[in-house]
C-alpha positions in Angstrom: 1.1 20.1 -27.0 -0.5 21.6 -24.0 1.0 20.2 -20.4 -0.1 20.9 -16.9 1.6 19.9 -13.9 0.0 20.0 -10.9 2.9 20.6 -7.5 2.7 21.5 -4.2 5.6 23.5 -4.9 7.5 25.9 -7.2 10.3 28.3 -8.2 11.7 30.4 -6.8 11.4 28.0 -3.8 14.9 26.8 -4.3 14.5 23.0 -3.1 14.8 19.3 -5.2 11.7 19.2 -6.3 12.1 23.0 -7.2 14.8 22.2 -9.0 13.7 19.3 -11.0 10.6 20.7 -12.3 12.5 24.1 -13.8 15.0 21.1 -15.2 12.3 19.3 -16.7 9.9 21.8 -17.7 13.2 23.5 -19.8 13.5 19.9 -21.7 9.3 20.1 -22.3 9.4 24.0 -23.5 12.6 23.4 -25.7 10.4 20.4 -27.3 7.7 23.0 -28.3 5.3 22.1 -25.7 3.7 24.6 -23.7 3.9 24.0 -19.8 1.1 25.3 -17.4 1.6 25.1 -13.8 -0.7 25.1 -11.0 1.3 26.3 -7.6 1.0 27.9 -4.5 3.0 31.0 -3.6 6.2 30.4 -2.5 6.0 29.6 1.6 7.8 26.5 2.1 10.5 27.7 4.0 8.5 30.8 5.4 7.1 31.2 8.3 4.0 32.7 7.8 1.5 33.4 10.4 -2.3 33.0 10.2 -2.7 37.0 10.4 -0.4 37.8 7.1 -2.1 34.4 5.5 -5.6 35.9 6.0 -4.3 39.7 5.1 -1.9 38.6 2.0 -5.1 36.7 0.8 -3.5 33.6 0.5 -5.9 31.1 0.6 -7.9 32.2 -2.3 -6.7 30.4 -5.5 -7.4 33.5 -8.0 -4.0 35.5 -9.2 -2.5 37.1 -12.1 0.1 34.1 -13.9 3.5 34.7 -13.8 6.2 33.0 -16.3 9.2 30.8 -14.5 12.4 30.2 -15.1 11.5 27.8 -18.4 9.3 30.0 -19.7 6.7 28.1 -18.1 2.9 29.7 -17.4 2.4 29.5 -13.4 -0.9 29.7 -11.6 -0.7 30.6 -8.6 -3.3 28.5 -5.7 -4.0 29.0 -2.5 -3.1 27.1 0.8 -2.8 27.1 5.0 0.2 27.7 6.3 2.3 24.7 7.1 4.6 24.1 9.9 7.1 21.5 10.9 4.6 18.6 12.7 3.2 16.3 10.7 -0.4 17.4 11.2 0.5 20.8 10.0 2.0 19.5 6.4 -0.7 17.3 6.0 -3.5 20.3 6.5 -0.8 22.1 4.3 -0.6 19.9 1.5 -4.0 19.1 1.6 -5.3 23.0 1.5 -3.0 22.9 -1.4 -4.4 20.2 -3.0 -8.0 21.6 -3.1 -6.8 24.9 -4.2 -5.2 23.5 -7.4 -8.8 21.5 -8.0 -10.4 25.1 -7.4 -8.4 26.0 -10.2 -8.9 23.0 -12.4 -12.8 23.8 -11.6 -13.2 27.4 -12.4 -10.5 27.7 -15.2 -10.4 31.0 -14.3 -8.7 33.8 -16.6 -6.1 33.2 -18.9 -7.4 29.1 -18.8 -10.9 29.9 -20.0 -11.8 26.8 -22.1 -8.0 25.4 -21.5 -7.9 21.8 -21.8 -4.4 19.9 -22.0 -3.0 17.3 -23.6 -1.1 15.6 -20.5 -1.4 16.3 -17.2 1.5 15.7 -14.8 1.2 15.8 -10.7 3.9 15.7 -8.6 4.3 13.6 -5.7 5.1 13.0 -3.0 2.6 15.5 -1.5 -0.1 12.3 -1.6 -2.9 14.5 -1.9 -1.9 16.1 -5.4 -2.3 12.1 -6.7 -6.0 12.6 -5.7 -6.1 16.0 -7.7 -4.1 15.0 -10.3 -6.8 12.2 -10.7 -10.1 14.1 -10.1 -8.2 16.8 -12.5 -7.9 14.4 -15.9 -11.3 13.1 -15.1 -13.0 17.0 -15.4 -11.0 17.8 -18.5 -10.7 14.3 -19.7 -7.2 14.2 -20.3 -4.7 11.4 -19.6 -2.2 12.1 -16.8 1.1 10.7 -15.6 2.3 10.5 -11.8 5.9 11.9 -10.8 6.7 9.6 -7.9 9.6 10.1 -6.8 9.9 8.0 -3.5 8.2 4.6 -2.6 5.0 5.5 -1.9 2.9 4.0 -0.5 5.1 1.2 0.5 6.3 4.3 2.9 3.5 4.4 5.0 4.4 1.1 6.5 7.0 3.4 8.3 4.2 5.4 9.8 5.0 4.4 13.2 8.9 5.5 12.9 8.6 8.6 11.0 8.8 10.3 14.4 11.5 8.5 16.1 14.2 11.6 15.1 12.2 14.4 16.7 12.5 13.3 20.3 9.7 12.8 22.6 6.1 11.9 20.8 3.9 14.7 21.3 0.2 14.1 23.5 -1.4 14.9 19.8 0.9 11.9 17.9 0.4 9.5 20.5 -4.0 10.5 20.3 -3.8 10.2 16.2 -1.5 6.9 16.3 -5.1 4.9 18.6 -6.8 4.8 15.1 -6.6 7.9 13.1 -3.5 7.0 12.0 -4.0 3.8 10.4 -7.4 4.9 9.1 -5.7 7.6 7.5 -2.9 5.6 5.8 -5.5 2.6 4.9 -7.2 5.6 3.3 -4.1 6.9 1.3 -2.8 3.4 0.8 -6.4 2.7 -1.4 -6.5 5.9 -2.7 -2.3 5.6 -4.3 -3.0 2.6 -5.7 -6.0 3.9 -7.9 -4.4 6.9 -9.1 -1.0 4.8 -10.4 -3.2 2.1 -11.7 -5.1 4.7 -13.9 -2.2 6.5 -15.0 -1.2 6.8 -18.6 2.6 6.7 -17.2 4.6 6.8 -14.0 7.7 8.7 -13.6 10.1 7.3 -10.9 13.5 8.4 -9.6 15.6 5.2 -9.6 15.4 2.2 -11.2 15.0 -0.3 -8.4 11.4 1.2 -7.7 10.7 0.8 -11.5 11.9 -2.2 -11.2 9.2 -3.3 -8.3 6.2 -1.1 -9.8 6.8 -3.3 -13.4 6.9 -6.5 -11.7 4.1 -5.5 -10.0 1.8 -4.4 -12.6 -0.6 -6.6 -14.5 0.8 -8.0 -17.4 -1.8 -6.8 -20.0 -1.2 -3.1 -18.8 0.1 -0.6 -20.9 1.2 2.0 -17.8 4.8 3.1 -19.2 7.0 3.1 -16.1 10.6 5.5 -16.4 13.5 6.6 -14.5 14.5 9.9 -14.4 16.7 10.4 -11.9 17.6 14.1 -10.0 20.6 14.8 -12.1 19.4 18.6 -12.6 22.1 20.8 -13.1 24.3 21.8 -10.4 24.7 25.2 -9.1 27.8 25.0 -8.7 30.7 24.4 -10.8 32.7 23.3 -8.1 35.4 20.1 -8.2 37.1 18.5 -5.7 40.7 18.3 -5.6 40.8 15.2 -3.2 42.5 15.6 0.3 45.3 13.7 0.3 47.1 15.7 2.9 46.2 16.0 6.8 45.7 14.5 10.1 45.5 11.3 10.8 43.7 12.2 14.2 41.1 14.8 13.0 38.5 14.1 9.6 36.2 16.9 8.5 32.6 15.5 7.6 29.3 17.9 5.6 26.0 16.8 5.5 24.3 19.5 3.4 20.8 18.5 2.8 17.4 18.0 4.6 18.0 17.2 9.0 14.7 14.6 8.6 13.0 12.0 9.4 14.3 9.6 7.2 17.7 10.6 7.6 18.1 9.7 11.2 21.0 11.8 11.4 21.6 11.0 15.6 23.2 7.7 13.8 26.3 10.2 12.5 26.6 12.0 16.1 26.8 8.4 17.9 29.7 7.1 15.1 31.5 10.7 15.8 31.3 9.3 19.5 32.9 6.2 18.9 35.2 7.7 16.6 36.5 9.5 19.2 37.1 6.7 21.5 39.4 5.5 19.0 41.4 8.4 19.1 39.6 10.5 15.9 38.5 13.8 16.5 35.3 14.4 13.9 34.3 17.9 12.9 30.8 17.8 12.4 28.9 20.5 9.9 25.6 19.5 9.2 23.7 22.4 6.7 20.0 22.0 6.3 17.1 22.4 7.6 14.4 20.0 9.0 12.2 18.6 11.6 14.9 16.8 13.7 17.4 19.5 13.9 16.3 20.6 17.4 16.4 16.9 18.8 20.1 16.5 16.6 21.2 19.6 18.8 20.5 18.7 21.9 22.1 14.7 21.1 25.3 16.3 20.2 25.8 18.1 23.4 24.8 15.3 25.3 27.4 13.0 23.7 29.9 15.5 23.8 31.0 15.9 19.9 32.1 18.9 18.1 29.0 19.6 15.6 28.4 22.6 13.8 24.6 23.7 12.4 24.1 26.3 9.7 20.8 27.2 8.1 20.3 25.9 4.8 21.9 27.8 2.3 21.3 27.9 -2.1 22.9 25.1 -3.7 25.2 27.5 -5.4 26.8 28.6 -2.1 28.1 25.3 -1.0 31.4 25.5 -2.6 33.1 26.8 1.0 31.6 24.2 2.7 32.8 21.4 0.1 36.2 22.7 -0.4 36.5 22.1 3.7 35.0 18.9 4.1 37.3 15.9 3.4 34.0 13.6 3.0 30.2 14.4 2.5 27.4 12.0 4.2 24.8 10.4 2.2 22.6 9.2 4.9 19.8 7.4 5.3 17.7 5.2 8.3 17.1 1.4 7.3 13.3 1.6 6.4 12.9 -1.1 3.8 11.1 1.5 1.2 14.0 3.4 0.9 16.3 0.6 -0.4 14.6 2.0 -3.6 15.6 6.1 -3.1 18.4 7.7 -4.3 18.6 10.9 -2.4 19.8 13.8 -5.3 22.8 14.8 -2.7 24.9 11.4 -4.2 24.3 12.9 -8.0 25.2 16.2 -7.2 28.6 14.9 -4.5 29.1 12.8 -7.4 29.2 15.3 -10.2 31.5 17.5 -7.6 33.8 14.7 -7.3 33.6 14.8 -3.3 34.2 11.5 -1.4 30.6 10.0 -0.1 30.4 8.7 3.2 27.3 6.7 2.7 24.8 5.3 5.1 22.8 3.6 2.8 21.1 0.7 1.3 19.9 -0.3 -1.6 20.6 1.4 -4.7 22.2 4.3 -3.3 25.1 2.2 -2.4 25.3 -0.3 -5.8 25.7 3.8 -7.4 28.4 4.9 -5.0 30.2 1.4 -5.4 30.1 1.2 -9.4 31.1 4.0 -9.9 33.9 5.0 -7.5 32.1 7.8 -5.7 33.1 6.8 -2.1 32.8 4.1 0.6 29.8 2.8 2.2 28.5 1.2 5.7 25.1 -0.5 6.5 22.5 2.1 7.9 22.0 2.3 11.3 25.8 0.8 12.3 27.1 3.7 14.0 30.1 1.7 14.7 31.1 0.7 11.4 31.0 4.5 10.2 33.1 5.5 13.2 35.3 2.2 11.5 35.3 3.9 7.9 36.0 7.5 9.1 39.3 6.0 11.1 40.4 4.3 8.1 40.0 7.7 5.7 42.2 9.3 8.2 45.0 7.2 8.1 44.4 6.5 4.3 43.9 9.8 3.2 44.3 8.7 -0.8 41.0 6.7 -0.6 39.4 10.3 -0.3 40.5 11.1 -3.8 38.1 10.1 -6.0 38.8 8.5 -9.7 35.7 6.9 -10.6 33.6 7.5 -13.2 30.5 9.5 -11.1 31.2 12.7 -12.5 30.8 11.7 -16.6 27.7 9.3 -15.6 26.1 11.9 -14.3 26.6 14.6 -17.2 25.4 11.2 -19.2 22.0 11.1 -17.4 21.8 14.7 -17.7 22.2 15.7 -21.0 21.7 12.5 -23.2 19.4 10.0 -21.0 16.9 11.5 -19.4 15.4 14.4 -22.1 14.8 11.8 -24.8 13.1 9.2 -22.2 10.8 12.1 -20.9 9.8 13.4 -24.0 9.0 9.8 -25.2 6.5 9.3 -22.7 4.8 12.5 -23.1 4.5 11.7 -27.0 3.5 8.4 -26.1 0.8 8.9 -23.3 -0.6 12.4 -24.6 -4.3 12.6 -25.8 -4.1 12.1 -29.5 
């Protein structure tokens, strides 16, 4: 059957949601069905000015396809140039949004007459809910929402989403006197549409199924499944364990996005405290993100040995794993994300590298059943500076024995390809 996904990004952009789409459109193509993709260029990590947007003729939707990595057809749409504010995503994924209708519109070249079976859109870029929507309605074709995190339970964090970056700006303090809560009553409406007239939703963990189900009428026939970031690794890498070193010193990665909703500062302040108690922390945060700046400036105020290295491919990692004795899965305390499992624990997991996790929620029932590390409350700075004093005296709790690794191949290769290509069966025009 014919499938389009609609996403605000793409390969070769070498992110998670990059990541899971080549996964899951290689499951769709090795099923027979052909996947269509409506993309902008690659430019999520670039930093493209107005001048080379306007001369590369970015913003106009109309290109030659290309194939990915999946053998997948990609349409190429245009977009503004984002940045690292707020403001500037939102005009971003909001360009993107209405190039990807431009597309849906004009059907231009090889998708003369093209009208598919299922169409997919990828969230959580809000706006491509509203095109994914206005999309199935023009070709009349059932669609399905990829979810991923809690929205829009999320925007009841509006006012926080900030509170990592340093000082408000004289624009975020303007928006947040009534733009801001226009905007997300707006959104707010506008989600709850789209997943109520969705042939299926896709979700990332099971406790936000759980909550969209119990939340749904009970004469609806919206199929709600988990399929959880357990794309391949690019890695093969596997932890040894480090049962050998100081008890005075504890190396400690966080590989992964320096966000918002990370509130990494929480790790610097435990790294403080740590040291009061006589443990010197070695900090390596790799990532990118829009607190980095304001995580910089923190560390030298408190003092603490922290290291910060630009974001590297998944597949060059292994040097930083093979020195870390544990890996941080971090999160802040917004209720929402009770319900997100960041795809760091799958792939630390799989790697068999001890998790220091700041989490709640689901994260943390993961990391306990199966083995995969120890875990503290969010937000308790003290209590990680507690655990990372106890790993250095106890180095044998950094070994890890649980069963992480094979649930995750499980997920992989024998749960999730049968549970996707169910629903796309199931909620496919006939």
């Amino acid at each position: 059957m014919k499938i389009l996904v609609l996403s605000q990004y793409w390969h070769p952009e070498n992110g998670v949601p990059q990541r899971r789409w080549t996964w899951l459109s290689k499951i769709l193509s090795d099923a027979g069905h052909e996947v269509t993709v409506i993309a902008p260029p690659p430019h999520y990590l670039r930093n493209l000015s107005l001048r080379e947007w306007w001369k590369e003729r970015k913003f106009s939707s109309h290109r030659e396809p290309g194939r990915g990595q999946s053998g997948e057809l990609i349409i190429r749409s245009g977009f503004v140039p984002s940045g690292s504010s707020l403001t500037q995503k939102a005009i971003n994924q909001s360009t993107v949004a209405l190039g990807s209708l431009w597309v849906v519109l004009k059907r231009p070249g090889v998708l003369k007459g093209y009208r598919p079976d299922l169409i997919i859109g990828t969230v959580p870029a809000l706006p491509t809910a509203l095109t994914t929507w206005l999309s199935a309605w023009i070709l009349c074709s059932p669609y399905v929402i990829d979810l991923r995190d809690n929205w829009p339970e999320l925007l009841d964090q509006a006012r926080e989403w900030n509170k990592g970056t340093g000082q408000r700006s004289l624009r975020e303090k303007l928006l947040s006197r009534g733009p801001l809560q226009a905007a997300s009553t707006a959104t707010r409406f506008t989600m709850h549409r789209v997943l109520a007239g969705a042939a299926g939703i896709v979700v990332t963990s099971g406790h936000l199924r759980r909550d969209l189900l119990e939340g749904q009428p009970a004469n609806s026939e919206r199929e709600v499944i988990t399929v959880r970031n357990v794309f391949p690794p690019e890695t093969d890498y596997v932890a040894s364990g480090k049962d050998e070193g100081s008890a005075d010193s504890l190396n400690v990665l966080y590989a992964g996005t320096l966000g918002r909703a990370q509130n990494l500062a929480n790790a610097l302040e435990a790294a403080y405290l740590a040291e009061q108690q006589g443990l010197h922390v070695h900090l390596r945060f790799v990532g990118a993100g829009a607190t980095k700046k304001a995580l910089v400036e923190r560390a030298k105020e408190l003092g603490v040995e922290a290291s910060f290295e630009s974001r590297r491919p998944a597949d060059a990692l292994e040097g930083h794993y093979e020195w870390a004795d544990t890996a941080l899965v971090h999160l802040t305390d917004w209720e929402p994300l009770g319900s997100a499992v960041p795809s760091k624990t799958y792939e630390l997991m799989a790697a068999g590298l001890h998790i220091s996790g700041v989490i709640n929620g689901e994260t943390a029932e993961l990391i306990r059943e199966h083995q995969a590390g120890d875990i503290v409350e969010a937000e308790d700075p003290q209590a990680l500076a507690d655990l990372w004093v106890t790993l250095a005296k106890d180095r044998s709790r950094l070994r890890i024995t649980g069963t992480g690794q094979a649930w995750v191949a499980e997920q992989r290769e024998h749960v999730v390809p049968p549970r996707l290509l169910g629903l796309v069966e199931r909620t496919a025009r006939p």
